[in-house]
C-alpha positions as CSV (number, residue, x, y, z in Angstrom):
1,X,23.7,-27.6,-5.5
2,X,20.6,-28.2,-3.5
3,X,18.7,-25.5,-2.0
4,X,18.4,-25.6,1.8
5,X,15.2,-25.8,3.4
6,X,15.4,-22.6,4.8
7,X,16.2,-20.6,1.5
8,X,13.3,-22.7,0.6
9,X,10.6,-21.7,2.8
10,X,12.0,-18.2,2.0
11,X,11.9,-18.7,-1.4
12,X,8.2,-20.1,-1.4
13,X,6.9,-17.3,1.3
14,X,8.1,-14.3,-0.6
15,X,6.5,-15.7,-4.4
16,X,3.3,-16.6,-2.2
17,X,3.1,-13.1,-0.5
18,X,4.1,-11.3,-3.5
19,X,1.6,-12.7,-5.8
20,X,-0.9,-12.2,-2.4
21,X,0.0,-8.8,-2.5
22,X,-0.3,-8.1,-6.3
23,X,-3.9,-9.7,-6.5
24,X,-4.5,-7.4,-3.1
25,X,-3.0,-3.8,-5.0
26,X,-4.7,-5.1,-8.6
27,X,-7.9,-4.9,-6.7
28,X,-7.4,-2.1,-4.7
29,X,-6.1,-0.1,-7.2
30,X,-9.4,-0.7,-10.2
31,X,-11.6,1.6,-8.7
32,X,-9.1,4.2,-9.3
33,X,-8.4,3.7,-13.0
34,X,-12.0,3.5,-13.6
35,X,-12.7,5.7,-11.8
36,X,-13.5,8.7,-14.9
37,X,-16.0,5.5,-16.6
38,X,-17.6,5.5,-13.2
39,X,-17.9,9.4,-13.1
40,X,-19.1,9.4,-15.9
41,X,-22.2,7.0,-16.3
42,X,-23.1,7.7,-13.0
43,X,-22.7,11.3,-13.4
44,X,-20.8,12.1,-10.2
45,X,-18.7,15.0,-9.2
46,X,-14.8,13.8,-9.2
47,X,-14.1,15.3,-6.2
48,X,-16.5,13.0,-4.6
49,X,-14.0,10.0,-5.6
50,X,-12.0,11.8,-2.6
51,X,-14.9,10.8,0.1
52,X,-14.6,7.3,-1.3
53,X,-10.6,7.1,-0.9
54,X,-10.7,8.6,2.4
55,X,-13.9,6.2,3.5
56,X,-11.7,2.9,2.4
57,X,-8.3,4.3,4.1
58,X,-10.6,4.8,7.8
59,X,-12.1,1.3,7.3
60,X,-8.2,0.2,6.3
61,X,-7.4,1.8,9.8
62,X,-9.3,-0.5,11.7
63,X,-8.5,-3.8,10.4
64,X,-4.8,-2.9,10.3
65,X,-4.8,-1.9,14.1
66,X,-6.9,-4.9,15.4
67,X,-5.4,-7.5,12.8
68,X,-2.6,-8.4,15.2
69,X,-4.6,-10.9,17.3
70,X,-6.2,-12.4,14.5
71,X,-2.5,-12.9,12.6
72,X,-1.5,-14.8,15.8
73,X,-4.7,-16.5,16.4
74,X,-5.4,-17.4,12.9
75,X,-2.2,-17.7,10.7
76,X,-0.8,-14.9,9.1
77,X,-1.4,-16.9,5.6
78,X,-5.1,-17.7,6.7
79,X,-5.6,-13.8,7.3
80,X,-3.9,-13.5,3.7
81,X,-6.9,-15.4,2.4
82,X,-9.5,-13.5,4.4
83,X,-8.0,-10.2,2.7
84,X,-8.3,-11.2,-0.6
85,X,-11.9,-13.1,0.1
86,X,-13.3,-9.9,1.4
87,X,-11.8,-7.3,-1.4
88,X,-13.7,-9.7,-3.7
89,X,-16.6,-8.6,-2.2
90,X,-16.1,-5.4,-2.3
91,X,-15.1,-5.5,-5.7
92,X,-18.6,-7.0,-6.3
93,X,-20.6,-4.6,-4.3
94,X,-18.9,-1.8,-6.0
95,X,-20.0,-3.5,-9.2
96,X,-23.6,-2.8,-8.7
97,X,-23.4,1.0,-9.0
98,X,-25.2,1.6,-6.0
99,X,-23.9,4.8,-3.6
100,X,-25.3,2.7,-0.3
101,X,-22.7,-0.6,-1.6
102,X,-20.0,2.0,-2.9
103,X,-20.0,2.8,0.9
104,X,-20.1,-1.3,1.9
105,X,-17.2,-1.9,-1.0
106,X,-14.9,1.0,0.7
107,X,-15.2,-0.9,3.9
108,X,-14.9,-4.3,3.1
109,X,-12.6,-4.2,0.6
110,X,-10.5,-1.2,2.0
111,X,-10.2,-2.7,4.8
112,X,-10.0,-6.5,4.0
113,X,-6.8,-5.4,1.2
114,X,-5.7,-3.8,4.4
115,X,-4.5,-6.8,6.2
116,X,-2.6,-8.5,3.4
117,X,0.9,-5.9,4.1
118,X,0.6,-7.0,8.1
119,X,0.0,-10.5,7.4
120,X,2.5,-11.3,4.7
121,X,5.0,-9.0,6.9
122,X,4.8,-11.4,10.2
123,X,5.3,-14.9,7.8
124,X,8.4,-13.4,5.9
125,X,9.5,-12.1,9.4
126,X,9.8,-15.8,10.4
127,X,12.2,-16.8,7.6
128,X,14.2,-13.5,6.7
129,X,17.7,-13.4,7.8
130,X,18.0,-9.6,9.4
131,X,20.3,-8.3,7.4
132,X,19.0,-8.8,4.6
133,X,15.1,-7.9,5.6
134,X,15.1,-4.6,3.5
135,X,15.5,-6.1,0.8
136,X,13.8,-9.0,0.9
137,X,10.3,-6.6,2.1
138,X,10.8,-4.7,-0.1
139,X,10.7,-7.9,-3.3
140,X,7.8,-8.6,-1.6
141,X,6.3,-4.8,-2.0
142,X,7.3,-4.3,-5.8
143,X,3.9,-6.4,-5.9
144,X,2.4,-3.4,-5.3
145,X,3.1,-1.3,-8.4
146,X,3.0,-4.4,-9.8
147,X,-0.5,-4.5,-9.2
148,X,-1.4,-1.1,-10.5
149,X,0.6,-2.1,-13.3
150,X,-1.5,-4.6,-14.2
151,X,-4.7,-2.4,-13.1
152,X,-3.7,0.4,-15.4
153,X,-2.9,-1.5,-18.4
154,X,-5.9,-4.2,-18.1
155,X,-8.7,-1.8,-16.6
156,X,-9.3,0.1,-19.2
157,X,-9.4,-2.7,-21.6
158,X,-11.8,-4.7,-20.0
159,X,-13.5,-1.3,-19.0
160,X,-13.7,-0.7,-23.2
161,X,-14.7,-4.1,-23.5
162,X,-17.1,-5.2,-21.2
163,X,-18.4,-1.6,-19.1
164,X,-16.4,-1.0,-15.9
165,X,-18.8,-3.3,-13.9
166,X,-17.6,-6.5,-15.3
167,X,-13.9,-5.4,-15.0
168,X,-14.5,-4.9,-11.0
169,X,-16.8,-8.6,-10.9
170,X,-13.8,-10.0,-13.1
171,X,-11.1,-8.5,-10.6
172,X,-12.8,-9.5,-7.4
173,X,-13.2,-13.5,-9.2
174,X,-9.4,-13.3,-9.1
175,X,-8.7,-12.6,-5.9
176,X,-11.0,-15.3,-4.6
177,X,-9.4,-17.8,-6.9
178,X,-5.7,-17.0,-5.9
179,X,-7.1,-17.1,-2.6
180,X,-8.0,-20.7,-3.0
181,X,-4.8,-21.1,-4.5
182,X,-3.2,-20.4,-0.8
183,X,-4.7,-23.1,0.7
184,X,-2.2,-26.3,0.3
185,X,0.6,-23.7,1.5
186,X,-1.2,-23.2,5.4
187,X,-0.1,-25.9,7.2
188,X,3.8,-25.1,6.7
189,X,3.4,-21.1,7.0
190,X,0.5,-21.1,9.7
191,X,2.4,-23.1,12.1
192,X,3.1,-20.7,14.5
193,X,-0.3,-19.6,14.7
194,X,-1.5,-20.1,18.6
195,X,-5.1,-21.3,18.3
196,X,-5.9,-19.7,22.1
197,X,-4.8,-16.4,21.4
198,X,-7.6,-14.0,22.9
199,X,-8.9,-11.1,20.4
200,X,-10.3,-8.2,22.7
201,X,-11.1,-4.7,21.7
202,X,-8.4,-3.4,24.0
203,X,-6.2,-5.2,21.5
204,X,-6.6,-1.7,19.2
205,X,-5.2,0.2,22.1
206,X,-2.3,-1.9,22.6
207,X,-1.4,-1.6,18.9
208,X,-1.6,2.2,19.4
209,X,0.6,2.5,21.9
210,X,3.0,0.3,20.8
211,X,4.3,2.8,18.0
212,X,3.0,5.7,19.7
213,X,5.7,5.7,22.8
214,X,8.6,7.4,22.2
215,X,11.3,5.8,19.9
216,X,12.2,5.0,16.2
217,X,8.9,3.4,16.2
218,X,6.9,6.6,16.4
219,X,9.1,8.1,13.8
220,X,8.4,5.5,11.3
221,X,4.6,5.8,12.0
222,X,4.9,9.4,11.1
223,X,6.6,8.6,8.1
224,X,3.9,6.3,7.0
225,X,1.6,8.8,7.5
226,X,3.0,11.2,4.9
227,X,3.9,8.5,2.3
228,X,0.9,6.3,2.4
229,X,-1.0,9.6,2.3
230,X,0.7,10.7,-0.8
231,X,0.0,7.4,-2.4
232,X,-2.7,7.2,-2.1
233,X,-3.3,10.7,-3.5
234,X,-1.1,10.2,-6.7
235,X,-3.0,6.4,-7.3
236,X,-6.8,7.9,-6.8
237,X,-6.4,10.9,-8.8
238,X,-3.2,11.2,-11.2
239,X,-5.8,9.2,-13.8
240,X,-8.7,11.5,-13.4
241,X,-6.2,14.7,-13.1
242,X,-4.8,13.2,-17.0
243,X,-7.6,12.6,-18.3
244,X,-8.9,15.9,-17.2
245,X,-5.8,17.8,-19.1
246,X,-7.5,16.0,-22.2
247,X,-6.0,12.7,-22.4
248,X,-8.1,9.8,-22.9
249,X,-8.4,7.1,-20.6
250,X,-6.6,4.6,-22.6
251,X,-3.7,6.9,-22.4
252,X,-3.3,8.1,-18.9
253,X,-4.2,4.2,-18.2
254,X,-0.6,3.8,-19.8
255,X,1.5,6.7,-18.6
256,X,0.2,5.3,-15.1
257,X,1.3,1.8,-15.9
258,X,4.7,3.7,-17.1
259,X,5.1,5.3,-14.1
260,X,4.1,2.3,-11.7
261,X,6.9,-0.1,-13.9
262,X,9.9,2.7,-12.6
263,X,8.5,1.6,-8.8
264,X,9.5,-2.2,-9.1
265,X,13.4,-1.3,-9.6
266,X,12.7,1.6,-7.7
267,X,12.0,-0.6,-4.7
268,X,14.2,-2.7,-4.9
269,X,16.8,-0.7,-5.4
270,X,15.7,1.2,-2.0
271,X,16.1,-2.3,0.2
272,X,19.1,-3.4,-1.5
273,X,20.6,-0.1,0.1
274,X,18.9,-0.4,2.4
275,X,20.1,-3.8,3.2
276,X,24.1,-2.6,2.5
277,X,25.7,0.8,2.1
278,X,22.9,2.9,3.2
279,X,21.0,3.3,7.1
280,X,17.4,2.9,6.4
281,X,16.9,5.9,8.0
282,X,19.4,7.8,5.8
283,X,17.0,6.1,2.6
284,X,13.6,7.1,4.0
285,X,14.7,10.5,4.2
286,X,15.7,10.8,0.7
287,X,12.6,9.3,-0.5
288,X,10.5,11.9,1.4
289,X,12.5,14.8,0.1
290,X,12.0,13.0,-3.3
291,X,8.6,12.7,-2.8
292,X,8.0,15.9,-2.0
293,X,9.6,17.6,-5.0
294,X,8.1,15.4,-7.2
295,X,4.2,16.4,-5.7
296,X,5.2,19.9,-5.9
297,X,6.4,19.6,-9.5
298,X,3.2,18.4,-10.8
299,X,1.1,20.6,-8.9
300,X,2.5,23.4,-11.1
301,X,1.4,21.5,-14.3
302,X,-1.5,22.8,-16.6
303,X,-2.9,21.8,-19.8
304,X,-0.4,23.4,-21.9
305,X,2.7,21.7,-20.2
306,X,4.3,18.3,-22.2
307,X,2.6,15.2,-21.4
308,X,6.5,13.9,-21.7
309,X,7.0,16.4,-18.8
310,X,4.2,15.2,-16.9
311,X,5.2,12.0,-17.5
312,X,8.5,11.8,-16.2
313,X,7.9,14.0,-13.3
314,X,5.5,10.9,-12.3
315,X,7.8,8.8,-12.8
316,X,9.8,10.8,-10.3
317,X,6.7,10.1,-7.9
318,X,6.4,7.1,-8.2
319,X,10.2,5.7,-7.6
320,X,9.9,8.0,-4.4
321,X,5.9,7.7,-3.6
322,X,5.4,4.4,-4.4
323,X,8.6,2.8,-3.4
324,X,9.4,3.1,0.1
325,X,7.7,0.4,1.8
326,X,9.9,-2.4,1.4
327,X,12.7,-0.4,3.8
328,X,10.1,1.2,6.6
329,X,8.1,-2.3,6.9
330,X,11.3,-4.1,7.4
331,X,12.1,-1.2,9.9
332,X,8.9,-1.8,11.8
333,X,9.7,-5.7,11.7
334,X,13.0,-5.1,13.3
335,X,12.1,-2.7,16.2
336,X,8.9,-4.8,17.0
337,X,8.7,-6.6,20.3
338,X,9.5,-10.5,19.6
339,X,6.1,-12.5,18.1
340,X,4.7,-9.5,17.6
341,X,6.1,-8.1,13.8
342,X,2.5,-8.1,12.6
343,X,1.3,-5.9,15.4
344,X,3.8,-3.4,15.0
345,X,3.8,-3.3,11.0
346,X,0.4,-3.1,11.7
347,X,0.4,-0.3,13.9
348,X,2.3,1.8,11.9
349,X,0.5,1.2,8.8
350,X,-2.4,2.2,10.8
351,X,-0.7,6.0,10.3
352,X,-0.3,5.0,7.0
353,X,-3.9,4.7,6.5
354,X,-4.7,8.3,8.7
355,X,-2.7,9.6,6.2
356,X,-4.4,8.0,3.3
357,X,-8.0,9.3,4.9
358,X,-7.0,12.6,5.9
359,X,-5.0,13.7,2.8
360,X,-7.4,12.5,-0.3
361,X,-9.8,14.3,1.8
362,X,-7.5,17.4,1.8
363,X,-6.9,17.3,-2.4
364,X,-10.6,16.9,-2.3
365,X,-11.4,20.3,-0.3
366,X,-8.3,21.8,-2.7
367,X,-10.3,20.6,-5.8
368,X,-13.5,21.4,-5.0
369,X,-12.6,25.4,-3.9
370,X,-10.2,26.2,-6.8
371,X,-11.1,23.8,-9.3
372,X,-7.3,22.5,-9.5
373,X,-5.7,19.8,-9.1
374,X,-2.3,21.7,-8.5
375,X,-3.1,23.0,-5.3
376,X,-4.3,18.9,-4.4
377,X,-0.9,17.6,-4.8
378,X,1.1,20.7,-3.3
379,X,-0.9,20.5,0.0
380,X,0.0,16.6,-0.2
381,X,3.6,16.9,-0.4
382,X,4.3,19.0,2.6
383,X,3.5,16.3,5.0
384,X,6.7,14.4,3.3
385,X,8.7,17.1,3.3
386,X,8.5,18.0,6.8
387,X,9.3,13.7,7.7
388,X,12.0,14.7,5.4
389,X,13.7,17.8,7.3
390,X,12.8,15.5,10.3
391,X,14.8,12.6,9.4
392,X,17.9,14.4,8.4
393,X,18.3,14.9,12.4
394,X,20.4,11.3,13.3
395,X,18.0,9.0,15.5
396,X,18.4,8.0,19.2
397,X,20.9,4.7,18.7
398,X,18.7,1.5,19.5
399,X,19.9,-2.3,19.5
400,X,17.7,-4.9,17.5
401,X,15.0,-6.7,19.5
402,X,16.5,-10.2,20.1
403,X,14.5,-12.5,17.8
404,X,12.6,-9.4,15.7
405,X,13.6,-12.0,12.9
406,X,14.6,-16.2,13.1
407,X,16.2,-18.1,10.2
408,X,13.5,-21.2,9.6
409,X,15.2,-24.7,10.3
């Protein structure tokens, strides 16, 4: 039997956006895993890799609470291509090895990777049937660990091979070439765009306070505060944290990529319940208690612990950490004012990325005063846990916006 058009469109906007948001988490995710060849030739304290996490999450804050405009103005697919086009760049200026650029590549490509989650979440907004939003967002986010899949196994090949410069000039050529791919797909998924939209620096406000009032909107910005925090935590320093227990950067390259593979069921599996026998709320809130555990388990590890111990109590952070986006972005979707998905996904991302400044910043301090890493990921579990012990109290009942999400015709 033929497919219909609109399982088409759907069909063709969640393999464009995934593969978008793969290219977008592949290059956002390199610095990281070469991160201790970086440290190393340049001879920088790893604490400092911190500052660099926490610079690229306050530039990611920006674009992702003034992208809203754009998305309308612009095309949420043509944004898609900006996000990739300017992680390129900062893929290349990181390349040079230059503090003054690693500053310029934490913007631009912090920031630029930024927009990708807000763009791709207003175009599958326009062809997702409702109930089934969880788990089609979060298909679309398993391209996330997907990417750091793909970052841990290949970076440290091509870092081996080539010197961790070329692997960053090599990634960023791949995002601008998959961002020409995009091209022929613009005139079908950008045709809601409205050319006269106005872009005004108010516009940042507006997002603000559109997930700010009070509401299951707020609540889900706090969440993404403590999970996107985490994240970001476990993907900047888990490597160096491995390879400083005496692994070798091969290796914790591939007990990362282990631990990111458990995150692509583990997503999925989140929206499918999500989308069926579990509230969303109900699945955010075991996530965050999962989470939390998990972070507080491997702060407790040393150098004399397993690796097979270590390893599986990432895994536990990473089917918690690294796969809860899928349900809260479809929540955001849903709750958000009609037309106007990208600006609220947006918005609460934007917490999402205070969280991912203020907390690498945090391990950082925790690092640099004990020389531990334990005390980095305790202190970056409690946020979690306390959206946890928050969400187990039922929210306020709250209908769906009429027309958060159309069928295509």
């Amino acid at each position: 039997m033929a497919l219909g058009r609109p399982l088409k469109l759907l069909l063709l906007a969640l393999g464009a956006m995934f593969a978008q948001q793969s290219f977008a988490s592949l290059g956002r995710g390199l610095p990281a895993v070469v991160a201790p060849e970086v440290i190393a030739d340049l001879a920088l304290d790893p604490a400092w890799f911190g500052t660099y996490v926490s610079l690229a999450a306050l530039a990611s804050l920006g674009f992702q609470l003034g992208c809203g405009s754009f998305i309308l103005r612009d095309g949420a697919l043509r944004m898609s291509q900006w996000a990739l086009a300017m992680l390129a760049i900062g893929l290349a200026a990181a390349a040079s090895g230059w503090i003054a650029l690693f500053i310029l590549s934490a913007i631009i490509g912090g920031g630029g990777a930024a927009v990708s989650t807000p763009a791709s979440s207003h175009l599958l907004g326009r062809y997702s049937p409702a109930r089934y939003a969880p788990l089609v967002f979060s298909l679309k986010q398993t391209a996330v660990p997907a990417g750091l899949l793909l970052a841990g196994l290949l970076g440290p090949a091509l870092a081996h091979a080539y010197g961790w410069r070329a692997t960053l000039v090599i990634a960023g050529l791949a995002c601008l070439g998959f961002a020409l791919v995009l091209q022929p797909l613009r005139r079908e998924f950008d045709s809601d765009r409205i050319p006269t939209q106005p872009v005004r620096l108010s516009d940042f406000w507006t997002t603000l306070r559109s997930v700010t009032g009070p509401g299951e909107l707020r609540t889900l910005s706090m969440a993404c505060f403590a999970f996107n925090g985490l994240q970001t935590v476990f993907t900047a320093y888990f490597i160096i944290f491995l390879v400083e227990l005496g692994q070798d950067l091969a290796a914790a390259g591939a007990l990362f990529s282990l631990a990111m593979v458990v995150a692509v069921p583990g997503r999925i599996l989140w929206g499918w319940l999500g989308s069926t026998v579990v509230a969303p709320r109900a699945v955010m809130c075991g996530l965050a208690l999962g989470m939390a555990a998990s972070a507080a388990l491997l702060g407790l590890f040393g150098a004399d612990w397993p690796l097979a111990l270590v390893g599986l109590t990432a895994i536990g952070l990473s089917a918690t950490a690294m796969s809860w986006h899928g349900v809260l972005l479809a929540e955001a979707a849903r709750l958000a004012p009609p037309g106007r998905r990208g600006t609220a996904t947006g918005g609460v991302l934007s917490f999402g990325q205070v969280g991912a400044f203020l907390l690498p910043l945090a391990y950082a301090l925790c690092l640099s005063l004990t020389g531990s890493h334990g005390w980095g990921f305790l202190v970056s579990g409690l946020p979690a846990l306390l959206v946890g012990l928050a969400l187990l109290r039922p929210g306020r009942p709250q209908p769906d916006p009429p027309l958060a999400y159309s069928t295509a015709s």
